[in-house]
C-alpha positions as a printed Julia matrix, in Angstrom:
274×3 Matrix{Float64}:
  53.77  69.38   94.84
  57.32  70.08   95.06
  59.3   71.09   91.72
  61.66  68.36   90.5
  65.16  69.1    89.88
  64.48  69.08   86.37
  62.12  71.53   87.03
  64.66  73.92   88.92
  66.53  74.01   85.46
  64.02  74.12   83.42
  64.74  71.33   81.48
  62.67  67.95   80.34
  63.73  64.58   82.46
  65.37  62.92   79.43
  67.26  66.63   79.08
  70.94  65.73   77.92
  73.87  66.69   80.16
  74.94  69.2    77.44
  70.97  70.85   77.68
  71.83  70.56   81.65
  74.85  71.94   82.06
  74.22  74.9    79.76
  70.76  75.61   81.77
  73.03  75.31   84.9
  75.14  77.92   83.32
  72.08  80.12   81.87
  70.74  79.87   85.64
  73.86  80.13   87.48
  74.39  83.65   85.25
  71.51  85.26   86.72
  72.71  84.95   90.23
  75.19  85.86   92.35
  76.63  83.79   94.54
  76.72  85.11   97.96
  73.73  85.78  100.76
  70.33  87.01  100.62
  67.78  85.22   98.23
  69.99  85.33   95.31
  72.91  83.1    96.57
  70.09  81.26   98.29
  68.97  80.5    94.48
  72.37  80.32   93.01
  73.04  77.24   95.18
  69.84  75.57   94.18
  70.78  75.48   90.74
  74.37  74.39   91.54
  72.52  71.63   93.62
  70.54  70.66   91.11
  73.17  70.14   88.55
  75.31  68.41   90.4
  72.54  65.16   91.05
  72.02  65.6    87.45
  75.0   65.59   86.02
  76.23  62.77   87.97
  74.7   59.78   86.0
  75.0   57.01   89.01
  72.85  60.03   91.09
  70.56  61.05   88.51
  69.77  57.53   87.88
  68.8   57.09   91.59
  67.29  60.61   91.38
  64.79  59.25   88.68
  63.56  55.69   90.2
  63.11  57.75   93.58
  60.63  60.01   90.94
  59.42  57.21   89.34
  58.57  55.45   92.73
  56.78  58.52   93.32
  58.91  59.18   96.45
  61.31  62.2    97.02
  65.19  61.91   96.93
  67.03  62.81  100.49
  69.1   65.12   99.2
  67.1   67.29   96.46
  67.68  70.65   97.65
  65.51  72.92   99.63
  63.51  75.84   98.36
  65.73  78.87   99.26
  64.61  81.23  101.86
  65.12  84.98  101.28
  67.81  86.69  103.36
  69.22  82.88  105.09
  72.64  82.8   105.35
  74.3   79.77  103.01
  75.97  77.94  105.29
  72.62  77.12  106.84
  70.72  76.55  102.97
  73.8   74.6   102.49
  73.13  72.04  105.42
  69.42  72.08  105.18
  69.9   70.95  101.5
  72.11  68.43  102.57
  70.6   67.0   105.6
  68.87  63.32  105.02
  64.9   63.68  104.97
  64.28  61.1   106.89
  66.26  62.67  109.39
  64.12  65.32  110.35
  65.01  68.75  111.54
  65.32  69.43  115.24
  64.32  72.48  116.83
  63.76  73.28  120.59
  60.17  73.32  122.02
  59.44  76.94  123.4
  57.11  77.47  126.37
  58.32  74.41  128.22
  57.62  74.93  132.64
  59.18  73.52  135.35
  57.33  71.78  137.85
  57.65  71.43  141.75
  59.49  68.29  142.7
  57.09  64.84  143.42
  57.03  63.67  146.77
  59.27  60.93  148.31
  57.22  57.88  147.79
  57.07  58.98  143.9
  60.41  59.6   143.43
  60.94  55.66  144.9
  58.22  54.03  142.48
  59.75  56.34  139.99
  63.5   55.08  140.49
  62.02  51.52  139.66
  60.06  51.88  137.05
  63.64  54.08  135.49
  64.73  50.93  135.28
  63.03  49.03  132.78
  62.59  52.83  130.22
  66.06  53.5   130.43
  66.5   51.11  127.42
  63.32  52.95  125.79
  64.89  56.34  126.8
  68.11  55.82  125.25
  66.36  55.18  122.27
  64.47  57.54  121.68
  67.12  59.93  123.61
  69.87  59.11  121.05
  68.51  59.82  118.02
  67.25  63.34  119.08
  70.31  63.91  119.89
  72.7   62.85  117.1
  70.24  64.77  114.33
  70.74  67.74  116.14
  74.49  66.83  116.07
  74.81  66.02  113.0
  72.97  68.84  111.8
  75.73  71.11  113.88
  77.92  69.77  111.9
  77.35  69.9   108.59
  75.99  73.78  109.21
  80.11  74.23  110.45
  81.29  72.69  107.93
  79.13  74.54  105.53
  80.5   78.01  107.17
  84.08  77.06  107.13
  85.11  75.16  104.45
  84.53  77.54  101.26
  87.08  79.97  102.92
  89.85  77.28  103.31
  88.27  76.53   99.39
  88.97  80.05   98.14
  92.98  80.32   99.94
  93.55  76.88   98.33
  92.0   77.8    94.61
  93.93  81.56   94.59
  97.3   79.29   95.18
  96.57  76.12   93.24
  95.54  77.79   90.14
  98.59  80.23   90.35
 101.87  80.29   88.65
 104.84  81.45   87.63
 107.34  79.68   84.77
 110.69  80.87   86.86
 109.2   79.47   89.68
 107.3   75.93   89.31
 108.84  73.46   91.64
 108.05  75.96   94.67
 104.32  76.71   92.97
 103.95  72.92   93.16
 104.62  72.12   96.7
 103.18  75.26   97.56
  99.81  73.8    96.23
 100.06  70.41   97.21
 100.05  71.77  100.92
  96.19  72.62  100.71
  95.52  68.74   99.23
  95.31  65.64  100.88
  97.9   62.82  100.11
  95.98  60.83   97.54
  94.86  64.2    95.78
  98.2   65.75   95.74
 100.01  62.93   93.64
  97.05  63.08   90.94
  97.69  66.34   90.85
 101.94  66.47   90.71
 101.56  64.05   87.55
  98.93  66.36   85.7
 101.08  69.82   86.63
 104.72  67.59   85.39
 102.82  66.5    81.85
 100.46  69.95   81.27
 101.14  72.89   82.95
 105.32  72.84   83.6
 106.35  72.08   79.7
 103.96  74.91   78.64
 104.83  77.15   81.43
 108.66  77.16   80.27
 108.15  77.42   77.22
 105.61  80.0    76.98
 107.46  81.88   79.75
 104.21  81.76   81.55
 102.77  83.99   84.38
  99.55  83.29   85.88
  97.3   84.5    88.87
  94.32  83.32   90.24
  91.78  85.67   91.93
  88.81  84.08   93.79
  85.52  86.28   93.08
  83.14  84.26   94.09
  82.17  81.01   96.23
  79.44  78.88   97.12
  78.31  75.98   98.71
  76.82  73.12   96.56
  76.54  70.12   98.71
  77.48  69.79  102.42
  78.32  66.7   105.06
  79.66  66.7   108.15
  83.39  66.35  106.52
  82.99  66.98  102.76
  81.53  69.67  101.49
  81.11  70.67   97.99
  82.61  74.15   96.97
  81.85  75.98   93.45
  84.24  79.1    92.76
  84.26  82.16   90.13
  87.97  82.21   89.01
  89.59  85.32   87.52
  92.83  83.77   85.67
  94.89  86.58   84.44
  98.13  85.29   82.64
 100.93  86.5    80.6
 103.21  84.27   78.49
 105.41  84.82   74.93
 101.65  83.05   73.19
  99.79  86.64   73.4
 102.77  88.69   73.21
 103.29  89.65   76.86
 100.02  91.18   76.8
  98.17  90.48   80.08
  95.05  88.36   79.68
  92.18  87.41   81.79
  89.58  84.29   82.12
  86.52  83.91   84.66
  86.52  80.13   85.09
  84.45  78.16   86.76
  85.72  75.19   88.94
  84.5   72.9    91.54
  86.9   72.03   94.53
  85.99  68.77   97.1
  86.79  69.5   100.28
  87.12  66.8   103.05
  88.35  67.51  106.83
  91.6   66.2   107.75
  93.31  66.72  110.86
  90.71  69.79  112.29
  91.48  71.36  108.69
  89.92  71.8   104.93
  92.15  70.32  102.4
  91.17  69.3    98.58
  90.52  65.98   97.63
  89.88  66.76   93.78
  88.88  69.7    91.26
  86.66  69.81   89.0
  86.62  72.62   86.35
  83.31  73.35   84.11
């Protein structure tokens, strides 16, 4: 039998989103979040969580369990050594949309005769319909599966240059800081975010006399489609302001960016920070 996600955490089914999130953390800890087995299990746990701690998907999660049937998008057992973009899409793929893989050994055959090739040509003509769907299908899962494996490669880079400029800076310099990070954002995104910087972070800033940089650590995948994909990033914050005395200090944070294709590029559509 396959381990729940409950399981994957360690935690009981009626497990509070407080017990959740700090076995996330606990489990999350012990791994690293790159390749190899251990960034293969790092994103399991960070897969986990996020069904769980999403009430509307653990909910579903739970009467799939109940029904005694599995969820599509419970993540796969990690393989040791596979690269994460291709965990990430496996985990993500639909389970009733099977995985396709080329047939090996396949031979090719003389041509038929003439008067086969004729009988042939009619009887095309009443399977085409039955081809093309069967054809199709084949086809667009091993699309689709393309895809998502792309966008699980590419998108935590364009993740990781958004977070280092988002997250960063400097009191003398916050109306450029602000458009400068509203470039990596899509529209809807980047006025949520202009009203939260105007009421939190430029006040303080000015009169803290605050300096802060963001260095990406870490990154890794936690859910993947085709055009959003999931992104979970270790975030050195090391700031100096007038409230420690000018004394540099530092902060690994932990934050979540949604990334969504837009125009052949990665841009953030919201950020989450745990």
């Amino acid at each position: 039998m396959n381990p729940t996600l409950y399981d994957i955490l360690g935690v009981r089914p009626d497990a509070s989103p407080d017990e959740i999130k700090r076995a996330w953390r606990d489990a999350a800890d012990r791994f690293e979040p790159g390749a190899g087995s251990s960034g293969a299990q790092f994103r399991l746990f960070n897969e986990a969580a996020e069904v769980l701690l999403d009430p509307a998907r653990r909910a579903e999660y739970d009467a799939r369990l109940a029904e005694g049937r599995p969820r599509g998008d419970v993540p796969a057992q990690p393989v040791a050594g596979e690269p994460a973009a291709t965990v990430a899409a496996t985990a993500s793929e639909p389970a009733e949309n099977p995985q396709v893989s080329a047939e090996a050994g396949d031979t090719v055959r003389p041509g038929p005769a003439l008067w086969v090739l004729a009988v042939l040509a009619v009887v095309a003509l009443g399977l085409a319909g039955g081809a093309a769907a069967y054809g199709v299908p084949r086809w667009k899962a091993v699309h689709d599966h393309d895809q998502v494996t792309e966008a699980g490669r590419t998108a935590p880079a364009a993740a990781e240059r958004a977070a280092a400029t988002i997250l960063s800076y400097d009191y003398k310099s916050l109306d450029s800081d602000e458009k400068a990070a509203e470039r990596y954002m899509t529209a809807g995104y980047a006025k949520k975010y202009a009203e939260t910087f105007d009421k939190l972070v430029r006040g303080n800033a000015e009169k803290l006399h605050a300096h802060v940089e963001a260095d990406v650590r870490a990154s890794g995948v936690t859910h993947a489609d085709a055009d959003r994909v999931n992104v979970l990033l270790f975030v050195n914050q090391s700031s100096v302001s007038t409230a420690n005395g000018g004394q540099q200090q530092a902060a690994l944070n932990r934050v979540q960016l949604a990334m969504v294709r837009q125009g052949g590029s990665w841009v953030v559509d919201n950020i989450t920070s745990y």
